[in-house]
C-alpha positions in Angstrom: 9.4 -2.5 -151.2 9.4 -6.1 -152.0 7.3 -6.4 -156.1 4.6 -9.0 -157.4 4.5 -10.2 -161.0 1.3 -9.4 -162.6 1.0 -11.7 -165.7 -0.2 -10.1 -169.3 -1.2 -12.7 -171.3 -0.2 -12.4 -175.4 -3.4 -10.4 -176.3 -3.4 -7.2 -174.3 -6.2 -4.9 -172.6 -5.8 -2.1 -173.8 -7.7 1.5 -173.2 -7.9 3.9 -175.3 -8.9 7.2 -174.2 -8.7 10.7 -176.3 -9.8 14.4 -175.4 -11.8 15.8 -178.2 -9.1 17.6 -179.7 -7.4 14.4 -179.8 -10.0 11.9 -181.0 -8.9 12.0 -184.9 -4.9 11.6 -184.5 -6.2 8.4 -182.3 -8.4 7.6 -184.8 -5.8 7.8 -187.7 -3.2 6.0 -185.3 -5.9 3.3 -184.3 -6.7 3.0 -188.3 -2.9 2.5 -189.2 -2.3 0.0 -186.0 -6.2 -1.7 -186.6 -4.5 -5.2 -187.5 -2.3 -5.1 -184.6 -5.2 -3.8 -182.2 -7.5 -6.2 -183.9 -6.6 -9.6 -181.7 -6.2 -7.7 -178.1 -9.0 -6.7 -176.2 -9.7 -2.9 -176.2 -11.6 -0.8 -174.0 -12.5 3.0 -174.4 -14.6 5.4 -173.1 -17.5 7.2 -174.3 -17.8 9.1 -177.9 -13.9 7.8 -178.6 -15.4 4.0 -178.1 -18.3 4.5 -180.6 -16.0 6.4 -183.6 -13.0 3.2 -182.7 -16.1 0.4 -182.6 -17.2 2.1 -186.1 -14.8 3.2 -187.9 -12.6 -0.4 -186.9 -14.6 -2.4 -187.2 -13.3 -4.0 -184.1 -15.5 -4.8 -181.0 -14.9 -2.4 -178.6 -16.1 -2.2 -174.8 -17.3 0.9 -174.3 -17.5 2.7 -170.9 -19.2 6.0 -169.9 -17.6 9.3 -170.8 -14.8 11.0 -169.4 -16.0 13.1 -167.7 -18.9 10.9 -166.5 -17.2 8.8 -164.9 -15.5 7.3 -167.8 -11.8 7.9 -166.4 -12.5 6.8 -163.2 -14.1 3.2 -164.8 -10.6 2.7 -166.4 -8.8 3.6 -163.4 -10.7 1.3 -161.2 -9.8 -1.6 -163.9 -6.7 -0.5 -164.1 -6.3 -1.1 -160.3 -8.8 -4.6 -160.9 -5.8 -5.8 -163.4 -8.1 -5.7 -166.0 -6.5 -3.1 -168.2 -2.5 -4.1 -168.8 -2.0 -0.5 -171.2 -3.1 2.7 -171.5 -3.2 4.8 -174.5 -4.8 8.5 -173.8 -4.2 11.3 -176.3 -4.3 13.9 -174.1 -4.5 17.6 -174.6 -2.0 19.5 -172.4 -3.5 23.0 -173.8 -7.0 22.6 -173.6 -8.3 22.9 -169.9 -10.5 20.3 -169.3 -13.6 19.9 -166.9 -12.6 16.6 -165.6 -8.6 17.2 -164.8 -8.8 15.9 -161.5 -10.3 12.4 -163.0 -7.1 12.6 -165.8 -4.7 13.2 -163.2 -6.0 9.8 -161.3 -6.4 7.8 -164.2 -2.6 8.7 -165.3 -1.3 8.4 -161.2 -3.0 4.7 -160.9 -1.4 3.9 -164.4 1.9 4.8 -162.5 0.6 3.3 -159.4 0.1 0.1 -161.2 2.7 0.0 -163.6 1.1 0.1 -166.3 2.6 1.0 -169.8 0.8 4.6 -170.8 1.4 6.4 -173.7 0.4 9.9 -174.1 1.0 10.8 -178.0 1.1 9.2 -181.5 4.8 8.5 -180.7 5.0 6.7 -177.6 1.8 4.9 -178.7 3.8 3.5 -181.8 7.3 2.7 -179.8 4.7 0.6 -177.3 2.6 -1.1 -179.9 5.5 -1.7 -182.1 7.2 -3.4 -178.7 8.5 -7.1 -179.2 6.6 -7.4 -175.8 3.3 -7.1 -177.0 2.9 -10.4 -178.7 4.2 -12.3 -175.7 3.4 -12.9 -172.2 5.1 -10.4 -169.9 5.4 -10.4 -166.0 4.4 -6.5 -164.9 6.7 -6.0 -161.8 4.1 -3.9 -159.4 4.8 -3.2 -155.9 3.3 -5.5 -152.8 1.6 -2.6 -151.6 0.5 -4.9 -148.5 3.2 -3.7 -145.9 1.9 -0.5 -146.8 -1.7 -1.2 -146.0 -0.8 -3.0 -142.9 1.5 0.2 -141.8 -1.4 2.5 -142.4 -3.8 0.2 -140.5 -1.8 0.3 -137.8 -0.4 3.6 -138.0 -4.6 4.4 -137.6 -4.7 2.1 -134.6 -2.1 4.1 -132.7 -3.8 7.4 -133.2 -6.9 6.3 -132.0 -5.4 4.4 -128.6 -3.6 7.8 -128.4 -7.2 9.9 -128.7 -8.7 7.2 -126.2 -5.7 8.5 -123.8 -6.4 11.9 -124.0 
């Protein structure tokens, strides 16, 4: 499958996103990174935006909850090119209300390729990155034949109904 360069500028979009049980080791993170976080543009849902917005003093766009469609906003911007990384403390053993919206958000991240980090140490290997003070060309897949071979892939099963 043939790849298009997405451009990400020198300051980053970044989401942040962390379950409850998860909200202070991204806070502490956030508070030891703030200087580095401090020129990109961040984006975070719900309660997590408020305590980052706060406790930063950073501005923060802040979309709805997890749950309330939070996860689905960053997935949509993800899929918009508006959000180049994603950083979500997760918490593998707490069930969650929402896990089919987590498990979308994290499969367009990967649809995407986008960077994601899921714990304190992957967020500081990607933040720490030479890459994230310079321009970088995200390789993502022209997903176009694909969308033209399900268009027509639909076309030929509705001549076939129109047979029968």
């Amino acid at each position: 499958m043939p790849h298009i360069k997405v451009p990400m500028e020198h300051d980053k979009k970044i989401a942040l996103v962390a379950h409850d049980n998860k909200k202070r080791d991204l806070l502490e993170w956030a508070k030891f990174n703030r200087d580095l976080l401090a020129h990109h543009q961040i984006y975070a849902t719900g309660t997590t935006g408020k305590i980052l917005e706060r406790e930063l003093n950073i501005k923060v766009i802040k979309l709805k909850s997890g749950p309330l469609g939070g996860d689905q906003q960053i997935g949509a911007k993800i899929v918009e090119n508006e959000i180049d990384f994603l950083i979500f403390f997760w918490d593998p053993l707490e069930p969650q209300p929402h896990d089919p919206d987590v498990k979308a958000l994290l499969r367009m991240a990967v649809v995407w390729n986008i960077p994601i980090a899921n714990n304190r140490s992957s967020a500081d290997f990607m933040i720490s990155s030479p890459l994230m003070d310079s321009p970088y060309d995200r390789l993502v897949p022209d997903y176009e034949d694909y969308v033209v071979r399900e268009i027509h892939l639909g076309v030929e099963d509705d001549l076939e109904e129109e047979k029968e």
